[in-house]
C-alpha positions as CSV (number, residue, x, y, z in Angstrom):
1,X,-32.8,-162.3,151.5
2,X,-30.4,-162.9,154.0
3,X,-27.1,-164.1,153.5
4,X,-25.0,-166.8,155.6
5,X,-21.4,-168.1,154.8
6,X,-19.9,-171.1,156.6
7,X,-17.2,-173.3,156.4
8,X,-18.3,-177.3,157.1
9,X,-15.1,-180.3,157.5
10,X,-17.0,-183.6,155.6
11,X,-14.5,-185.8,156.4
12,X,-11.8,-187.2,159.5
13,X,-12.3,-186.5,163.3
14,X,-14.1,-183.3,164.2
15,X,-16.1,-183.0,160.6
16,X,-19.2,-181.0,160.1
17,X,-21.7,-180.5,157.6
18,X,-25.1,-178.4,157.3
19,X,-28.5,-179.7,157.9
20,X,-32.3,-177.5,157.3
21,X,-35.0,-179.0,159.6
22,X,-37.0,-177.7,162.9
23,X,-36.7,-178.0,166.9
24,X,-39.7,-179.8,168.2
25,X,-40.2,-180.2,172.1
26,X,-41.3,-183.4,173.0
27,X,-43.8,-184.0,176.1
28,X,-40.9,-183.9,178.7
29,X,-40.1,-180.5,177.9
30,X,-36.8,-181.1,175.6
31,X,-35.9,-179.8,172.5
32,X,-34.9,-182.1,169.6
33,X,-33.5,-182.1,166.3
34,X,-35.4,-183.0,163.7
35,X,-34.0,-182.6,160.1
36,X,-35.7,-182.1,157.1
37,X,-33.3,-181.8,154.1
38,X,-29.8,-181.2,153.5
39,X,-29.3,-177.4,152.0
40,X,-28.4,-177.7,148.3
41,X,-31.3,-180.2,147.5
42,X,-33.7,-177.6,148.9
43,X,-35.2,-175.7,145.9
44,X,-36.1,-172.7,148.3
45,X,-32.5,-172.1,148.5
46,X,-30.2,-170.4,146.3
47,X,-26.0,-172.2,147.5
48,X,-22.7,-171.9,146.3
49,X,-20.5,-174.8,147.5
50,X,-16.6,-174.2,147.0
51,X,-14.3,-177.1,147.9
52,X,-11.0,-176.3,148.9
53,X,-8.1,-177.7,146.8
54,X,-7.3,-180.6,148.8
55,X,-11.0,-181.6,149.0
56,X,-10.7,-180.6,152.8
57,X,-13.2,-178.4,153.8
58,X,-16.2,-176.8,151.7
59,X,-17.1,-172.9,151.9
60,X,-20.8,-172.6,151.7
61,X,-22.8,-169.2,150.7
62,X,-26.8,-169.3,151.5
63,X,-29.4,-167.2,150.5
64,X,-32.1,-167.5,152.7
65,X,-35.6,-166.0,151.5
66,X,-37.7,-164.1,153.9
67,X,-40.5,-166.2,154.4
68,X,-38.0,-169.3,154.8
69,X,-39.7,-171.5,157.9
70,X,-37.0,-174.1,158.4
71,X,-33.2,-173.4,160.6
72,X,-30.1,-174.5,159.4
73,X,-27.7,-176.0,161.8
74,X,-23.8,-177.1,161.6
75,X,-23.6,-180.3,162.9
76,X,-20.3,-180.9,164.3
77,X,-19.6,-184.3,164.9
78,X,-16.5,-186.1,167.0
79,X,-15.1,-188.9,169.5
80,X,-15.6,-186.9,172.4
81,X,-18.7,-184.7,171.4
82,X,-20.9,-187.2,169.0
83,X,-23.5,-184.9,168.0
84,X,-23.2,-180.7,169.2
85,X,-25.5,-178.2,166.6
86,X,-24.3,-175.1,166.2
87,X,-27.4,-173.0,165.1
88,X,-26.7,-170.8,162.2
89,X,-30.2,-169.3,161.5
90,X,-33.8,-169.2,162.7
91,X,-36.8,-168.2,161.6
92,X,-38.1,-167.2,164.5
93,X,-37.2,-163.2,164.7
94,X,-36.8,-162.7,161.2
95,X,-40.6,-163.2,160.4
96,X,-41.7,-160.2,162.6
97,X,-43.2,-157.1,160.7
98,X,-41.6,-153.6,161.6
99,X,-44.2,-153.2,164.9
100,X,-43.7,-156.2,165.8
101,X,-40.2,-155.2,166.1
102,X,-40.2,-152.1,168.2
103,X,-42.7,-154.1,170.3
104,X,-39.6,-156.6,171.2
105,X,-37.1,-153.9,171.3
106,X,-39.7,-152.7,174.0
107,X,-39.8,-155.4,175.9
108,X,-36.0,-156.5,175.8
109,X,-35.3,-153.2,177.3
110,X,-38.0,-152.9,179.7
111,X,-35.6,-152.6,182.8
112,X,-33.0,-150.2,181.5
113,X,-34.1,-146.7,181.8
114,X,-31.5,-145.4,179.7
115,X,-32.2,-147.9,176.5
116,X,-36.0,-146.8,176.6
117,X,-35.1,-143.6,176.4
118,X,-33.1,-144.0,173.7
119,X,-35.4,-146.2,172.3
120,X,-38.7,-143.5,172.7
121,X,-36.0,-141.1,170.6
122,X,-35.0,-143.2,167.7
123,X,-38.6,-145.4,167.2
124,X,-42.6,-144.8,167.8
125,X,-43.8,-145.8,170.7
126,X,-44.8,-149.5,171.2
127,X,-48.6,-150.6,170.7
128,X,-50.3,-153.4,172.5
């Protein structure tokens, strides 16, 4: 499980709030939003919503199961900025197994000398 705590603003200028859904790239090459659900009416997710006294702001806690195939982004939303998503977790590194792993450390460190020799030290060498 892995563990992310936020803060979201659901009202007045510069509010925020949390939304669980998927970037898809349409045929011109850009990335867009598409949502799926809001957090706490997804069942695969365990939340704890806190509002602050005054109603002001909301402190979120989300447990995110391993095999969890959606991203949750803050969605910050104002006059000047309508629509800017802060992304607070992905998928997309988490569902690697433990080779798959020290095959990415690999190759994120494939210029520096130094790293893969710390690397070869610490981990098994990568496999194709």
């Amino acid at each position: 499980m892995h563990r992310v705590e936020v803060t979201t603003k659901p009202n007045g200028s510069g509010r925020t709030w949390l939304e669980v859904g998927n970037f898809e790239v349409d045929e011109f090459g850009r990335q867009n939003w598409i949502k799926k659900n809001i957090p706490h009416q997804d069942r695969n997710l365990k939340v704890d919503r806190r509002h602050s006294d005054r109603g002001e702001t909301i402190d979120w806690i989300l447990m995110i199961p391993d095999d969890y195939d959606l991203t949750l982004v803050r969605v910050k939303y104002d006059r000047l900025n309508p629509r800017e998503l802060e992304l607070l977790w992905t998928p997309n590194e988490q569902n690697l197994n433990y080779q798959e792993k020290i095959n990415r450390a690999y190759e994120l460190a494939r210029e520096n000398d130094e790293l893969i020799s710390l690397l070869t030290d610490l981990l098994p060498p990568p496999q194709p």
